[in-house]
LOZA-707755 format. One record per residue (C-alpha): residue number from 0; x, y, z. Coordinates in nm, 3 decimals. Example, Ala and Ser with C-alpha at 12.3 -4.5 7.8 and 13.67 -1.06 7.14 Angstrom:
% LOZA-707755
+-----+---------+---------+---------+
! num !       u !       v !       w !
+-----+---------+---------+---------+
!   0 !   1.230 !  -0.450 !   0.780 !
!   1 !   1.367 !  -0.106 !   0.714 !
+-----+---------+---------+---------+
***
This chain:
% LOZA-707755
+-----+---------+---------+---------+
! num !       u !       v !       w !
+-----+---------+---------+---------+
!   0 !  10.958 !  11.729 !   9.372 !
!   1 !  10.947 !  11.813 !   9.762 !
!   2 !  11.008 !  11.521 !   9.930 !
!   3 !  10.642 !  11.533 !  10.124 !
!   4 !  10.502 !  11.526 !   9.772 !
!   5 !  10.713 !  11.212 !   9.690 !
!   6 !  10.580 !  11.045 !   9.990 !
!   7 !  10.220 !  11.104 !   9.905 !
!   8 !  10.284 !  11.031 !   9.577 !
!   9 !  10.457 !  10.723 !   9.665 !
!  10 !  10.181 !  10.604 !   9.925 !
!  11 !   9.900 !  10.698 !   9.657 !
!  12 !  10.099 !  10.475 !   9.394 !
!  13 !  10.095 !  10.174 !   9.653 !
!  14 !   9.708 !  10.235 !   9.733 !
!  15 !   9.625 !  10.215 !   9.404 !
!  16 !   9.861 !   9.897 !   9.314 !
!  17 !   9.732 !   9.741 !   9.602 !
!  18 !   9.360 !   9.835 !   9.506 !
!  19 !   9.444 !   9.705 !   9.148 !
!  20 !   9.595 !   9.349 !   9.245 !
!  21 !   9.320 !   9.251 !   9.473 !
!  22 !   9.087 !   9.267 !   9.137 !
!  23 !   9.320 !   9.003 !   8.974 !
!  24 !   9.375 !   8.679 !   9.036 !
!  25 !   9.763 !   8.618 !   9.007 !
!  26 !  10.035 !   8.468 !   9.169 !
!  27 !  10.307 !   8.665 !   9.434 !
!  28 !  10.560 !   8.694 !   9.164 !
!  29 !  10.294 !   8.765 !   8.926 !
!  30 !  10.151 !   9.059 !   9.141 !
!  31 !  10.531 !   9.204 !   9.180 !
!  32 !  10.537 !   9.167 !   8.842 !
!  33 !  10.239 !   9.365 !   8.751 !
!  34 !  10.344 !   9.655 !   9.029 !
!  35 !  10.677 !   9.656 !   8.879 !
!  36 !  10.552 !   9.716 !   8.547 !
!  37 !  10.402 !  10.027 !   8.622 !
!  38 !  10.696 !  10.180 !   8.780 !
!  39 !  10.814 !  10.479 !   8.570 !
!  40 !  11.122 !  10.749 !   8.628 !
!  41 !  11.346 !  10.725 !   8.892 !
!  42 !  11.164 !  10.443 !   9.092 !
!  43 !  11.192 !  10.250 !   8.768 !
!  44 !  11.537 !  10.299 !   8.768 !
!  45 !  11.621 !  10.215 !   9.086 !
!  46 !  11.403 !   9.917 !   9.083 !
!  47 !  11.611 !   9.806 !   8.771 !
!  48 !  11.903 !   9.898 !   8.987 !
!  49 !  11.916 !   9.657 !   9.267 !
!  50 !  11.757 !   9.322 !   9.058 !
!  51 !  11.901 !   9.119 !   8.869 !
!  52 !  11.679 !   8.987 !   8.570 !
!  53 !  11.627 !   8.662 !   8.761 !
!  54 !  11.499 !   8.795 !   9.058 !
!  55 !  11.279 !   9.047 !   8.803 !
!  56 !  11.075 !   8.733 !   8.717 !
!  57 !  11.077 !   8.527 !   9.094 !
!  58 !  11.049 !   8.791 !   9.389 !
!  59 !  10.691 !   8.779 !   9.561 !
!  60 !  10.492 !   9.105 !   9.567 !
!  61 !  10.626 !   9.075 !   9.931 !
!  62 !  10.958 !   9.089 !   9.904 !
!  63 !  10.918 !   9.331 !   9.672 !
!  64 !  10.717 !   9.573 !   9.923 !
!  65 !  10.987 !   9.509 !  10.161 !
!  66 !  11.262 !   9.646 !   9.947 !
!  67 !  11.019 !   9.918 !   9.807 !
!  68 !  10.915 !  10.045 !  10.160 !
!  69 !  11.303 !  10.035 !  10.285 !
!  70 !  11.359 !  10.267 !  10.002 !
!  71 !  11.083 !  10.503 !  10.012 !
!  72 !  10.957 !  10.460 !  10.357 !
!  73 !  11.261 !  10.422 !  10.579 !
!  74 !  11.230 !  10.400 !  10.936 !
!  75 !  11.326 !  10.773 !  10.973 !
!  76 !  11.097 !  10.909 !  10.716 !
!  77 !  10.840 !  10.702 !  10.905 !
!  78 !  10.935 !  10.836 !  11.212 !
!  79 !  10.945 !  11.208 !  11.125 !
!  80 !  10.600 !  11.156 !  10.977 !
!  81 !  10.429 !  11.025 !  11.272 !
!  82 !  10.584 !  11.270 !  11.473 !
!  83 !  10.430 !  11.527 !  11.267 !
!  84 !  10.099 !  11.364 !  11.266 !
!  85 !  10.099 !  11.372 !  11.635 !
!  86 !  10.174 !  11.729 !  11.617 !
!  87 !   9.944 !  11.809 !  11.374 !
!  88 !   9.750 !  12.151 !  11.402 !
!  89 !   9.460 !  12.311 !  11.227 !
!  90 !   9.621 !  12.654 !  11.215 !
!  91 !   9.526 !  12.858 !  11.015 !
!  92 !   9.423 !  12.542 !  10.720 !
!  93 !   9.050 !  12.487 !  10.635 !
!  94 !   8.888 !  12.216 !  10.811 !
!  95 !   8.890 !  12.062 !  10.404 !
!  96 !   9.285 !  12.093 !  10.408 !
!  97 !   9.356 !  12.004 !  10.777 !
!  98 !   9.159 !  11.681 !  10.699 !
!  99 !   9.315 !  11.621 !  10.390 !
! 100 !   9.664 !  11.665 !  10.596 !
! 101 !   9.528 !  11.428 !  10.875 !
! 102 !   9.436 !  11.196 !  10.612 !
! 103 !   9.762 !  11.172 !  10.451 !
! 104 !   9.999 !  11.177 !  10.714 !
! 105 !   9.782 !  10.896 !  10.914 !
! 106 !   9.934 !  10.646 !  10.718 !
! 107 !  10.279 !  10.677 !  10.944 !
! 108 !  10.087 !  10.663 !  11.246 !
! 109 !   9.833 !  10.391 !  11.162 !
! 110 !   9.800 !  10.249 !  11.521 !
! 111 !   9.703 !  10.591 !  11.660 !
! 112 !   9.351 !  10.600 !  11.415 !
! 113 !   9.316 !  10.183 !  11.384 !
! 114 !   9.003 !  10.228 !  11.595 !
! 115 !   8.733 !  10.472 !  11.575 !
! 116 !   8.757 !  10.676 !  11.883 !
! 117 !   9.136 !  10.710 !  11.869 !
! 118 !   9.126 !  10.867 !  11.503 !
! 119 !   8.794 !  11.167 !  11.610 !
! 120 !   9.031 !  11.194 !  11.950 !
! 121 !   9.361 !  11.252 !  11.714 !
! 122 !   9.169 !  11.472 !  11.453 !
! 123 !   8.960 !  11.708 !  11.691 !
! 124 !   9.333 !  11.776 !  11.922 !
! 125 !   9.430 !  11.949 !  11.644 !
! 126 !   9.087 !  12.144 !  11.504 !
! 127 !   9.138 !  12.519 !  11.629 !
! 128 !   8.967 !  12.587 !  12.004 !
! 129 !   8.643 !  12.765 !  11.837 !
! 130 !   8.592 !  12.468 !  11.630 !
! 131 !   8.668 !  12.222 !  11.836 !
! 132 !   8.440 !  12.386 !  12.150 !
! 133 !   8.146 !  12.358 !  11.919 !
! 134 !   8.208 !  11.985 !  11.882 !
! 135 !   8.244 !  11.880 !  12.220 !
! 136 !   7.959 !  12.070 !  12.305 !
! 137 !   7.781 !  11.862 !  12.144 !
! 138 !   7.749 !  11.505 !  12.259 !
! 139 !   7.569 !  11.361 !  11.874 !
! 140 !   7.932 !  11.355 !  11.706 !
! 141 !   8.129 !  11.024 !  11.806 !
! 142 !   8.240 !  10.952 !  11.514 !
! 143 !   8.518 !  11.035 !  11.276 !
! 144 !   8.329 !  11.122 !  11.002 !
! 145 !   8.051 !  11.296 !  11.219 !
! 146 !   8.339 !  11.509 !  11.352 !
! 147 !   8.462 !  11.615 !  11.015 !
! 148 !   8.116 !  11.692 !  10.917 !
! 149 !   8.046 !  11.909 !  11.179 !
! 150 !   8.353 !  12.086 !  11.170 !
! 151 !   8.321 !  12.157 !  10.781 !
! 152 !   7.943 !  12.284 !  10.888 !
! 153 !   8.070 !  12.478 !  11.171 !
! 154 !   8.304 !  12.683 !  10.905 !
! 155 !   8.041 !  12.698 !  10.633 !
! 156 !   7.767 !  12.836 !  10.853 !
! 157 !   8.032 !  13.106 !  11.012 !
! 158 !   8.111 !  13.200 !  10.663 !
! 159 !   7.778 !  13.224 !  10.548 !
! 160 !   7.749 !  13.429 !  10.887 !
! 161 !   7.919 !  13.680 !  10.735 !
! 162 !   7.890 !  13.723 !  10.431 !
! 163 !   7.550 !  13.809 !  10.612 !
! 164 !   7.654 !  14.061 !  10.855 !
! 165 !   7.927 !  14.209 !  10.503 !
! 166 !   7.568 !  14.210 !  10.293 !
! 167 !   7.401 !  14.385 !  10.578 !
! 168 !   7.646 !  14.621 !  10.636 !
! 169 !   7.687 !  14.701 !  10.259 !
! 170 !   7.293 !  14.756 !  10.246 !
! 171 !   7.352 !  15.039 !  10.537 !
! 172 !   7.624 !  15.213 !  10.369 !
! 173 !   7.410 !  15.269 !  10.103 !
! 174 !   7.103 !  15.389 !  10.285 !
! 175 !   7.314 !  15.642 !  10.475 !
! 176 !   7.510 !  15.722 !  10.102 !
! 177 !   7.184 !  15.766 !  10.011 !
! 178 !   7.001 !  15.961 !  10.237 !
! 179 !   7.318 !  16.175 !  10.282 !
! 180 !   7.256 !  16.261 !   9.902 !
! 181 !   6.886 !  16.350 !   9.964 !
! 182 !   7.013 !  16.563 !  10.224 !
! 183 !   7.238 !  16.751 !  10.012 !
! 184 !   7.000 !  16.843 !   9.730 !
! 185 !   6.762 !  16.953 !   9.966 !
! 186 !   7.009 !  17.198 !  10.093 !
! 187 !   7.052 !  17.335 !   9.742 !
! 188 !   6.751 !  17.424 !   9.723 !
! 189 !   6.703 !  17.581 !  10.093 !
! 190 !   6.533 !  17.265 !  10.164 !
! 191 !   6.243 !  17.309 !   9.975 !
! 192 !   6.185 !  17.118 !   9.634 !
! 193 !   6.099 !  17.274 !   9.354 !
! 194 !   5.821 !  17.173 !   9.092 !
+-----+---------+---------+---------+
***
């Protein structure tokens, strides 16, 4: 596994434990237990790794996020992640994929999208200029998820653009294939038809 994918993977796991825990009602060491239990593979074995069966049974949920997010999340990861969020770029993505991007690698840079404006500032510095010009044209889309709506319309209504103009064209070709035919068989026949 690429070690991007691990990350997401890893974040996603913690989202949903996280998600999960809040629905019980448990103590710390309960809650580290239940995490713990779901680990699987290598995380598993590294967990199993650097406990001893005492501390299996007594660690908080927070002390175990601590040791889990030194692992998986070390300060350089971090680093090179929210570096890369900041230099995030649309390129040549779809708006669907450069949001999914944005989405994912915001979690290193969680102080640069903590508040509304700072997140539709972050995401439309990286939508491609025709995109983005649209946008700030257009004074109705402050926030995030306006931004990402309109910029998903923008690229559906371009598209269905044309696939207009290909349809169009496509018609023409065959009304000049067509006439050019006509124009044929009436040269066969010295331009006169016969009955």
């Amino acid at each position: 596994m690429q070690y991007s994918a691990l990350i997401k993977t890893t974040h996603q796991w913690k989202k949903d434990i996280e998600r999960h825990l809040r629905m019980v009602e448990c103590t710390e060491t309960q809650k580290q237990m239940l995490a713990t239990f779901t680990l699987v593979g290598d995380a598993l074995q590294w967990w199993e790794s650097i406990t001893t069966m005492e501390e299996r049974t007594t660690l908080t949920y927070d002390q175990f996020q601590d040791r889990f997010d030194d692992k998986y999340f070390s300060f350089a990861v971090s680093a090179a992640k929210k570096k890369e969020f900041l230099n995030l770029q649309q390129g040549d993505r779809t708006v669907a994929e450069y949001e999914q991007e944005f989405t994912n690698l915001s979690l290193f840079a969680l102080e640069e999208v903590n508040i509304e404006v700072k997140k539709r500032a972050c995401f439309l510095n990286g939508l491609t200029w025709p995109i983005k010009k649209v946008i700030l044209g257009s004074p109705a889309y402050t926030t995030y998820s306006q931004v990402v709506d309109a910029a998903l319309q923008h690229c559906q209504a371009r598209k269905d653009y044309k696939r207009s103009m290909d349809e169009n064209q496509n018609d023409k070709d065959s009304i000049n294939h067509s006439a050019e035919g006509d124009g044929a068989r009436n040269k066969d026949t010295g331009g006169f038809q016969g009955h």
